[in-house]
C-alpha angles and dihedrals in degrees: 000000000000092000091053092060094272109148115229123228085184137329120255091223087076097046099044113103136147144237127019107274081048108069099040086090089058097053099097090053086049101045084047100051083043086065098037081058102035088055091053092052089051089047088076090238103109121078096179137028115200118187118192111200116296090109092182088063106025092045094072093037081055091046081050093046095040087053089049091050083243110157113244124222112182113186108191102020115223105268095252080169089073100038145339105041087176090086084065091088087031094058082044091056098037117037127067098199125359123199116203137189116201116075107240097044094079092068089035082066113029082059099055085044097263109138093231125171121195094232094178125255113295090219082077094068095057080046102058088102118034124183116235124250086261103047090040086060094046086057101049088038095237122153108255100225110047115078112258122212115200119194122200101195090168132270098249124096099236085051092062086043097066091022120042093070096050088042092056095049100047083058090049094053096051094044075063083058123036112040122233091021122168120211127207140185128191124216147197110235098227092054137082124209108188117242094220093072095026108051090180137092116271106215112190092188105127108287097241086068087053096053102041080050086058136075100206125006133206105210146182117248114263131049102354100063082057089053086048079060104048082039095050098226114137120233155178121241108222113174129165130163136161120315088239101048087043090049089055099039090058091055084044107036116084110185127082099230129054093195109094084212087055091047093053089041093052083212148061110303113148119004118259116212102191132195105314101013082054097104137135095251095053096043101053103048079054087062102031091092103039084064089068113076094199086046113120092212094063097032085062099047089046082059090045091053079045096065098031081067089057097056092055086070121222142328117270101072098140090046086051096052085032085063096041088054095051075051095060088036100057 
């Protein structure tokens, strides 16, 4: 958007944190920029307000607009399926038209009132073209007969944080293991992950070049379990946070996975190892067979990613919000 002219209040990288003890130090930037939005809306300038995910900020920009009579598009509607149902009547009240990307949340909504459409996932769209197996290597410059390993420990600084350590040594474990193995790491390029924890390269590549180059992945909870799926690389699921944020998550969350594949899947897909469970040894008996292509194990759970993109739909989610949004504009 900033590249296409669009002038920027503030940029959403410096708000984003995670977990619940983390954000309360952000809560004076955030309270300021609500009323620096909130002011504009009531200005009467604005003929359209359009939300995209981050429910603790945008609710209360959707309550301003509503009473301005301001129409409401929200474009990745808050996952009232995980925790806090009660935005349900909020979403009906407020918002004019959500579009919403996972496949189960259209009838979650329509049902509680909210006008909701299944637009299909976004991550589709990154996905149209994927290198194979061989050109992604070449890229990378990996070797193409050896068995590479990528880990996807986050890209914020408090994931590395819980999770770098536990990454490494997973990897250790399974180059004990399986002999000839690469390691990878991606990266975020604005983040630097020290060498002398990660021995491993840090490729900042997108990460659907990293995964098609690899033949398992360990990853973080979240979206890129979902772009293991559209990629097809099997993978393992490894999360840990504070004890305090993890204490109050488990009284909050209400699903029974933490995996967004395993979300869509409604099912097992790949195996989750949270908080305490999340060690080395488990880890890496859960990988050792992805890394093996004739393997059973990870022949079934290809098939299994194969049908959890199906289930995202098709590419074209932003023209379709892009249309819904002329719509509420007309």
């Amino acid at each position: 958007m900033e590249r296409e002219g669009v002038r920027l209040t503030e940029h959403v990288s410096r708000l984003s944190v995670m977990g619940f003890a983390e954000v309360l130090r952000h809560i004076p930037r955030h309270y300021q920029l609500l009323r620096e939005v909130t002011s504009r809306i009531r200005s009467g300038s604005a003929g359209l307000v359009i939300l995209v995910d981050y429910p603790g900020f945008n609710m209360k920009v959707a309550r301003a607009a509503y009473q301005a009579n301001v129409p409401v598009l929200y474009y990745v509607a808050p996952q009232v399926w995980a925790w806090g149902a009660n935005r349900i009547a909020k979403l009906a009240e407020y918002v004019t038209k959500a579009a919403v990307i996972l496949p189960f949340e259209e009838a979650l909504l329509l049902a509680g009132g909210v006008d909701a459409t299944f637009v299909g996932h976004p991550l589709l769209d990154r996905a149209v073209s994927l290198p194979s197996l061989q050109q992604a290597r070449q890229k990378l410059a990996l070797p193409s007969g050896p068995p590479v390993l990528a880990l996807f420990p986050g890209s914020r600084p408090q994931e590395l944080a819980h999770h770098l350590a536990v990454f490494v040594a997973s990897a250790r474990e399974l180059e004990q293991r399986v002999p000839g193995l690469r390691v990878v790491v991606s990266g975020a390029p604005d983040i630097r992950i020290d060498p002398s924890i990660c021995p491993y390269p840090v490729i900042t590549e997108d990460s659907f070049t990293v995964l098609r180059a690899a033949d398992a992945a360990l990853c973080k909870s979240g979206t890129t379990t979902l772009e293991a799926a559209v990629a097809g690389c099997p993978l393992v699921i490894g999360y840990k946070t504070s004890r305090w944020t993890y204490a109050l998550a488990r009284r909050l969350v209400k699903v029974p996975h933490i995996g967004l594949v395993n979300i869509v899947a409604e099912r097992v897909v790949a195996p989750e190892f949270v908080q305490d469970a999340f060690l080395p040894a488990n880890v890496a008996s859960a990988l050792e067979p992805l890394l093996d292509r004739s393997n059973p194990t990870r022949v079934g759970v290809c098939a299994d990613l194969g049908e959890v993109r199906r289930k995202l739909g098709s590419p074209g989610a932003a023209v379709r919000v892009a249309e819904m949004a002329l719509d509420l504009l007309a």
